[in-house]
N, C-alpha and C positions, 0 to 999 in steps of 0.2 A: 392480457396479462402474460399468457403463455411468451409472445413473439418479443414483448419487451423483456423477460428474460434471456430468451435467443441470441438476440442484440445485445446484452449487457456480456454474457458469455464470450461472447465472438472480439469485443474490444478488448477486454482484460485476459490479458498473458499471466496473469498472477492467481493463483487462489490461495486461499486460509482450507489449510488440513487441522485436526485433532486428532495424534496421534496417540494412543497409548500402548504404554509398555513395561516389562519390568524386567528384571532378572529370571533367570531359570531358573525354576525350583530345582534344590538339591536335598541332602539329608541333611545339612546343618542350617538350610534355612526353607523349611516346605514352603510358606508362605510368604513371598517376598514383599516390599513396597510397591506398589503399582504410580508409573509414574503418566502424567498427561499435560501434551503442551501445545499450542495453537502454532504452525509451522505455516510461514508464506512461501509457498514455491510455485516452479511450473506446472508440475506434475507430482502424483504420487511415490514414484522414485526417487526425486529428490527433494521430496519430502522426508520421507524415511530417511535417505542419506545426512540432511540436515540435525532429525533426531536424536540419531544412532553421535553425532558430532556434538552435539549442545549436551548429550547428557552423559560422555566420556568424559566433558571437561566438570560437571560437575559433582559426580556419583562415579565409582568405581566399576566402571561396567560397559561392555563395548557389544557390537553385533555378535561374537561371536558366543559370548554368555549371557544373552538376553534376547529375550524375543517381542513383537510386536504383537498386540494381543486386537486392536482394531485400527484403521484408517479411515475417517469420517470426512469428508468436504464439508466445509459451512458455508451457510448462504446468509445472505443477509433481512432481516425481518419485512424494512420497508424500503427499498431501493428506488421507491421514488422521491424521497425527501433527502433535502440536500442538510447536512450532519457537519459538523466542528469536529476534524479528526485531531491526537497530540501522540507527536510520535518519539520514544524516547529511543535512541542508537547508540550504538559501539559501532566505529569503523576504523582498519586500519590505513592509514595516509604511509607515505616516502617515510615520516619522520617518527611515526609511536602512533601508538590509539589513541581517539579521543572518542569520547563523547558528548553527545547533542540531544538536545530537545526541539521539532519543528511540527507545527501545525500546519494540517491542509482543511481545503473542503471540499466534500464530495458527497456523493450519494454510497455508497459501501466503503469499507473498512479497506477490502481487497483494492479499490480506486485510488483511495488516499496512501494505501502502501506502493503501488505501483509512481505515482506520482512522486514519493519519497524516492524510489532509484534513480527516477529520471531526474530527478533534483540533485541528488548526492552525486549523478553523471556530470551532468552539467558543471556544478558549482565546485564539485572537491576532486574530480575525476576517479570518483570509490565503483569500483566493480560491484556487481550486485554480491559475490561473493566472500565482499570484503564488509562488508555492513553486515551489520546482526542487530537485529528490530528486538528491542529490550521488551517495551512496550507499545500497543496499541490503545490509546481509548479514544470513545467518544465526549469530547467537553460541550458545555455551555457557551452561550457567548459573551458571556459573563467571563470564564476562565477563562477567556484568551489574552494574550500577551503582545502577539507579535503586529506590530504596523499594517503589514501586509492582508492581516487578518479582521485589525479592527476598523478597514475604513471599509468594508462593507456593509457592516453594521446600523449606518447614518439612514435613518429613513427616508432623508430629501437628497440619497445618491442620484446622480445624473450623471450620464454617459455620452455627454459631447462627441458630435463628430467631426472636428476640428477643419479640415480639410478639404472642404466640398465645393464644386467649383458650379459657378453661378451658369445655368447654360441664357442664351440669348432665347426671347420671347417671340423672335420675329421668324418666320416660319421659312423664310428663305435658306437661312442658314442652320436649318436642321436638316440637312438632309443625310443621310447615312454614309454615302462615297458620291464622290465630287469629283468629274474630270473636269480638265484645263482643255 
């Protein structure tokens, strides 16, 4: 169990923090709102950095009148079952933000977000910087939408391998190097 964790760590460049935090108490408000939010980063630094960014845009309050009250990593329950992830996005493009909804599958949350950069690289050229992961869940295969997603689903899937070349039966002509 141990070494398959080991392994799952070492491929994934991405983790899920739960950050929480709030404002600093003062004398007009001792007890502030406490706030908590699931942050994919590389590391703990920019995870915080991510934080302290998502919630100046939406609560009046920045690092330097708020503090971080815990940083948690999450892991995932059962990382060896392969899971229906749906991932809803804001990223900014050349032209304005847009928004999307894409499905992966994977065995962790952290997999199927990583898979999403490499995706949004690929297909829209968005910097990991430029995406902001709305939400994370796990669906059914029932909830799924996308083609790509529901022709796995066919129980009598087959995986042809189109291209296979017939070798000759006759023992002469297998030999491994051959001089003239």
């Amino acid at each position: 169990d141990l070494e398959i964790e080991d392994i799952m760590a070492q491929k994934s460049w991405i983790h899920e923090y739960q950050i929480v935090g709030r404002k600093k108490p003062s004398e007009l408000q001792p007890e502030p709102p406490i706030f908590r939010m699931r942050i994919f980063a590389k590391d703990t630094v920019k995870a915080k950095s991510r934080f302290w960014y998502f919630l100046s845009k939406y609560h009046k309050m920045k690092k330097t009148t708020g503090e971080i009250l815990t940083v948690n990593e999450i892991f995932e329950n059962k990382p060896q079952k392969l899971k229906n992830f749906a991932i809803w996005a804001r990223y900014d493009s050349r032209s304005g933000t847009h928004n999307l909804y894409k499905e992966f599958r994977d065995v962790t949350r952290t997999g199927a977000v990583q898979q999403f950069y490499l995706d949004m690289a690929g297909r829209h050229r968005v910097r990991s910087r430029s995406a902001q992961i709305i939400q994370v869940q796990e669906i059914s295969s029932t909830q799924c939408k996308r083609p790509n997603m529901v022709e796995f689903f066919n129980t009598n899937i087959k995986f042809p391998l189109p291209h296979r070349i017939q070798r000759t039966t006759n023992p002469s002509y297998r030999k491994r190097f051959r001089s003239t």
